[in-house]
N, C-alpha and C positions, 0 to 999 in steps of 0.2 A: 370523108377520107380522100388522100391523095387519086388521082386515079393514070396509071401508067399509058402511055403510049396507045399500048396493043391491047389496050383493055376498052369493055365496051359499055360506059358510065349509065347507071343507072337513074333513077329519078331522084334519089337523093344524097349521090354523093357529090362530094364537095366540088367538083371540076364537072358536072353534068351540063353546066352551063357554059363551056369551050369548047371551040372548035378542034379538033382532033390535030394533033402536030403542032400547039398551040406552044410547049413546052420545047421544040427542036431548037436546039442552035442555042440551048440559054446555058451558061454556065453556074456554077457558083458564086462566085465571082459578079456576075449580073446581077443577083438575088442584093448583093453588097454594095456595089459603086453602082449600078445601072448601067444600061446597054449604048446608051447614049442614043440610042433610037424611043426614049420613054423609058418609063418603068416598066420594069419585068413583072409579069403575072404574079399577084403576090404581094406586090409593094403595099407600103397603107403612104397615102399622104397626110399632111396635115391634118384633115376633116376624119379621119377613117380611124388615125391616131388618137384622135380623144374624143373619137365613139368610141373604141375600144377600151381607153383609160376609163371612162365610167361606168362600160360593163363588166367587167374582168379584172385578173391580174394580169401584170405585167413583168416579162423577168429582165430582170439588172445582173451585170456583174457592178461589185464594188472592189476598189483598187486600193488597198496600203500598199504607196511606193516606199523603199528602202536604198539607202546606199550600204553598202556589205564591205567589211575592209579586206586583206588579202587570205584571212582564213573565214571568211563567209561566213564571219559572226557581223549581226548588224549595227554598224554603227551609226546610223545616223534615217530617222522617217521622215518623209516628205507629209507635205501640206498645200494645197491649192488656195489661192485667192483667188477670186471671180467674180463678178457681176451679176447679184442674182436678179429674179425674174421681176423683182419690184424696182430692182438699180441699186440698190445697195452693195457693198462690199463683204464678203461670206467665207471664212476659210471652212476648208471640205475637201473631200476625197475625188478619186478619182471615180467617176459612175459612168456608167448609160446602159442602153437597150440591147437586148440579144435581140438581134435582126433577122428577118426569116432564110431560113438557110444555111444560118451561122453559126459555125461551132463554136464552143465557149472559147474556145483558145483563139477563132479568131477575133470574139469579143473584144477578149481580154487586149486583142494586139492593139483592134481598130480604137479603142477606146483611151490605151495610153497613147498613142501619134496623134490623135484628136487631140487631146489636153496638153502635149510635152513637146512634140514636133516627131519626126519620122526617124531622127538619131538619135533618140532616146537609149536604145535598143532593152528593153525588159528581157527579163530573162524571166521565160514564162514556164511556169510549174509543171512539175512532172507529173504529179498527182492532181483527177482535179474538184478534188475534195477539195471543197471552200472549210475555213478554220471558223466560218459559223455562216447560219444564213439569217439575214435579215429582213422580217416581216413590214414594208412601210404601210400604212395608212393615211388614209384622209381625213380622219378624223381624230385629233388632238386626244391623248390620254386612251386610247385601244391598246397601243402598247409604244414604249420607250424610239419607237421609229414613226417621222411622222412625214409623210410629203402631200400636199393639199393639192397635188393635180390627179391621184393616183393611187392603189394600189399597188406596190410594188414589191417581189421578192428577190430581194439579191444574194446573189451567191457571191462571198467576200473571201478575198484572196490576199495573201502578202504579195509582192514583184518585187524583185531587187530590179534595180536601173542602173546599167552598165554606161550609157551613152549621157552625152550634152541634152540638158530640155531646153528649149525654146518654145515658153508659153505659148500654145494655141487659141483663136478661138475666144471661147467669152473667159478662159483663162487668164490670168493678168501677171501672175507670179506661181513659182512654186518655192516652197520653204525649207528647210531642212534643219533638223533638230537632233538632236544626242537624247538617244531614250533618258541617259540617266539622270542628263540635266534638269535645271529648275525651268527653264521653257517649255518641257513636254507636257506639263500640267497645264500651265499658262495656253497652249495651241491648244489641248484637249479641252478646254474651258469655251475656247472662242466656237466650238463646232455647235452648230446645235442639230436639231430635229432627231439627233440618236447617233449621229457621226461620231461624234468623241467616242462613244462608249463601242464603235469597233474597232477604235485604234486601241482602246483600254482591252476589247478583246485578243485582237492583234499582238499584244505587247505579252499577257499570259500566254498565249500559242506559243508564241518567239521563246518561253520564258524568261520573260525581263521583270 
């Protein structure tokens, strides 16, 4: 377990192995961008990250972006093109990592200015019930979500996007479609490892 300031850590809590006032001076904020002096207590690097990935779950938020016309019914869902991790070209969702520290909300924030650019501006949910959560695996056929680096649990959101994207990142394009058209089959087609089938969830939430 965490162990506070003025507390005096036992042999097997989780901070027994730091120096007292180890934690002064870090903000939240640190836990997210870094201090610029290193990483804050906490951080995983690359190696720590997929130690973790192989022993554990990992939590995701996952992003249906939307444009919303002027009575905030949705007209129109986004889609990402990307580079995935073998070089290929992939349409998919907006995802990543809850980071230690991080509230889901600012998940959700850090996650669309990653993939859309900082003038995006999402307009992030009041409630923050996900409209379904999605189980990934590593292993093909466990269940209809599948990601081969990981375990992964995401909490899946709709976000209206009020602002300009400007692809970030291993981002390449983002797409945008009319639910009711004959393209929203066609994108829901191209998704694979289980993506499509949140957007097909998404679209019953929405009621579409």
């Amino acid at each position: 377990m965490p162990v506070m300031n003025d507390e005096v850590p036992d042999e097997g809590d989780f901070d027994a192995g730091r120096r007292r006032g180890e934690f002064d001076n870090i903000t939240p904020e640190d836990f997210i961008h870094g201090t610029g002096r290193g990483n804050p207590p906490g951080w995983l690097g690359p190696a720590d990250i997929d130690r973790a990935r192989r022993q554990m779950p990992i939590a995701y938020v996952e992003i249906v972006p939307v444009r919303t016309d002027d009575l905030g019914r949705v007209a129109q869902v986004g889609s990402l093109l990307r580079v995935s991790d073998d070089g290929s070209i992939e349409r998919t969702l907006i995802t990543g990592r809850v980071l230690f520290h991080e509230t889901l909300r600012e998940a959700i924030a850090r996650n669309v200015a990653k993939d859309l650019g900082d003038i995006a501006l999402p307009v992030l949910p009041q409630s923050l019930q996900p409209f379904c959560v999605a189980e990934f695996f590593p292993t093909p056929g466990v269940s209809e979500y599948y990601d081969p680096r990981q375990h992964a649990i995401a909490l899946c959101y709709v976000v209206p996007i009020a602002g300009d994207c400007k692809p970030q990142d291993e981002t390449l394009d983002v797409e945008w479609v009319d639910p009711h058209g004959d393209m929203m089959e066609t994108f829901i087609g191209q998704m694979i490892n289980g993506h499509g089938d949140i957007v097909r969830r998404a679209l019953a939430w929405l009621g579409r």
